[in-house]
N, C-alpha and C positions, 0 to 999 in steps of 0.2 A: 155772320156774327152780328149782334146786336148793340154790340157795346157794357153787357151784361157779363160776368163771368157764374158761371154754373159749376159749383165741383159737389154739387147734391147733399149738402150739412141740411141745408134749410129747406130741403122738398116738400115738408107740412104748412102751408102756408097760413097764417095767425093774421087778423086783421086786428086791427087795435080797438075794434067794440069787442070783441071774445071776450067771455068771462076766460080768467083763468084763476085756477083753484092752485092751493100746495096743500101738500097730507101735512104737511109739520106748522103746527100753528108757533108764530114768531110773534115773539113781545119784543118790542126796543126798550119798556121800560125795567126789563130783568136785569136784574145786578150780577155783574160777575166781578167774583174775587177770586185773586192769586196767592197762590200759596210762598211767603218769602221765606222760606226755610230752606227752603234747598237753592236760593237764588243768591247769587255771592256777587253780590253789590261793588267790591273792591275791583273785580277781574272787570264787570262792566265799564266803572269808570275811567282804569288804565287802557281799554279797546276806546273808548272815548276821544281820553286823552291823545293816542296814535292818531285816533284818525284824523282828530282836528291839527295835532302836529303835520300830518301831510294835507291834508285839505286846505287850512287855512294854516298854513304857518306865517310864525312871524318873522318879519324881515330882517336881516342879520343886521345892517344902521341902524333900526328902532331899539333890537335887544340891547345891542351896545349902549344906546343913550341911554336906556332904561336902569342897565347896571351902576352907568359912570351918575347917575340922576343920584341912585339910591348911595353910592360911597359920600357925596356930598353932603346927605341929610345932617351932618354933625358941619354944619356953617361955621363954626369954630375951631375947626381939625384940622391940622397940614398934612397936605397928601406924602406920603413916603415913598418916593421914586423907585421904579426896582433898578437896582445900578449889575447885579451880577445874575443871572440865569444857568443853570448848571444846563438845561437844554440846549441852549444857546451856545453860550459862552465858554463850554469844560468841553477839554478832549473825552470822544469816549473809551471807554476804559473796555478791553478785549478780555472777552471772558465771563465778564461779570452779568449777570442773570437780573437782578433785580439791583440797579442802582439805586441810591433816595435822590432825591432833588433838593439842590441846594440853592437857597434864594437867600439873597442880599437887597434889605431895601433901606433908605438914608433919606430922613426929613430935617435938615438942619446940622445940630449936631449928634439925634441920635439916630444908629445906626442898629438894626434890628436884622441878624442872619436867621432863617430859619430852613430846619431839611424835613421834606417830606419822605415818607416812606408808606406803604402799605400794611405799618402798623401803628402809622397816627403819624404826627409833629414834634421838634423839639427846637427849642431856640432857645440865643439870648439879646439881651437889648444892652446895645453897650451906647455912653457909657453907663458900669454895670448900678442898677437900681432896680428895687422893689415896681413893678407894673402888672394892674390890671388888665389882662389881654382878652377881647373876644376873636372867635371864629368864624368871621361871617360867611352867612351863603345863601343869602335871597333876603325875602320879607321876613324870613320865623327867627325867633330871637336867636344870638350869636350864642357861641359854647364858653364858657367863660373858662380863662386860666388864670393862673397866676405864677408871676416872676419872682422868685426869692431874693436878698439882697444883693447876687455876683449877678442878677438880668438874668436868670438862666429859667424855663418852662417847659412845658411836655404835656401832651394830652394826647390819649393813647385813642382817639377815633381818627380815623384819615378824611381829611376834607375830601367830599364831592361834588365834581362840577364846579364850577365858578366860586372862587373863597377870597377875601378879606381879611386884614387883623385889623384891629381898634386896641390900641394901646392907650391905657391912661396911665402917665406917669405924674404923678403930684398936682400941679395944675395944666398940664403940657396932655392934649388929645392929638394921635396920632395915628391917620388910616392909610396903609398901605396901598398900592393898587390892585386892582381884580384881576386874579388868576386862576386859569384850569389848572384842577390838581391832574 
């Protein structure tokens, strides 16, 4: 043995003066274009989205400050404590298929119950007055509702993923904390 391995691909030995020819004449300055019609841009960027989700994800401390960063953007709001959790806090109930979730949050003196369900929210803000409520869930603008004069609201989409309320009552702004629905 030589030191060489032989498994005989390359038995025609090429010296690098040889001319060598191709039957296919090759331009690099030819244009090629793609057809976007049949290429569905959406499906790409959610296989995107995944992979960066596992490749480079982000750190669950950074999301966290990230969320709590953005509840704060309203420098003039009292955060609303969540004081009851139906997760949490309620026995569970035997039997039952699809409970709602029941959330109690309290900034001061106003106290804001509200129940999720799978066919949207309803709540009221005691005590009871007229409030502008948003829906927040990220950077894209919040779902607006509104309180009638008993506090009472409903809006028939169901938060997903991490949600927020922004309450304005009169001069008084009021942001709940961030919750998975």
């Amino acid at each position: 043995m030589s030191g060489t391995h032989d498994d005989g691909v390359f038995d025609d030995e090429v010296s690098f003066n040889d001319e060598v020819s191709f039957d296919d004449e090759v331009s690099f300055n030819d244009e090629v274009s793609f057809d976007d019609e049949g290429f569905d841009t959406a499906l790409l960027e959610e296989e995107l989205r995944q992979a960066a989700a596992i490749l480079d994800a982000v750190p669950a401390p950074l999301r966290q400050l990230a969320v709590e960063a953005y509840t704060l953007h309203d420098l003039d709001a009292r955060i609303a404590e969540l004081t009851f959790d139906s997760l949490v806090d309620a026995m569970p109930v035997r039997g039952a298929a699809e409970v709602p979730r029941m959330l109690t949050f309290r900034a001061g003196e106003v106290t804001v119950d509200v129940e999720v369900s799978g066919q949207g929210l309803m709540g009221q803000v005691l005590p009871p007055q007229p409030a502008r409520i948003e829906v927040l869930g990220g950077p894209q603008p919040g779902v607006p509702l509104s309180a009638d004069e008993l506090g009472r609201f409903a809006g028939d989409v169901p938060p997903s993923g991490p949600f927020a309320l922004r309450l304005r009552t009169g001069a008084e702004v009021v942001v709940t904390e961030w919750l998975r629905a």
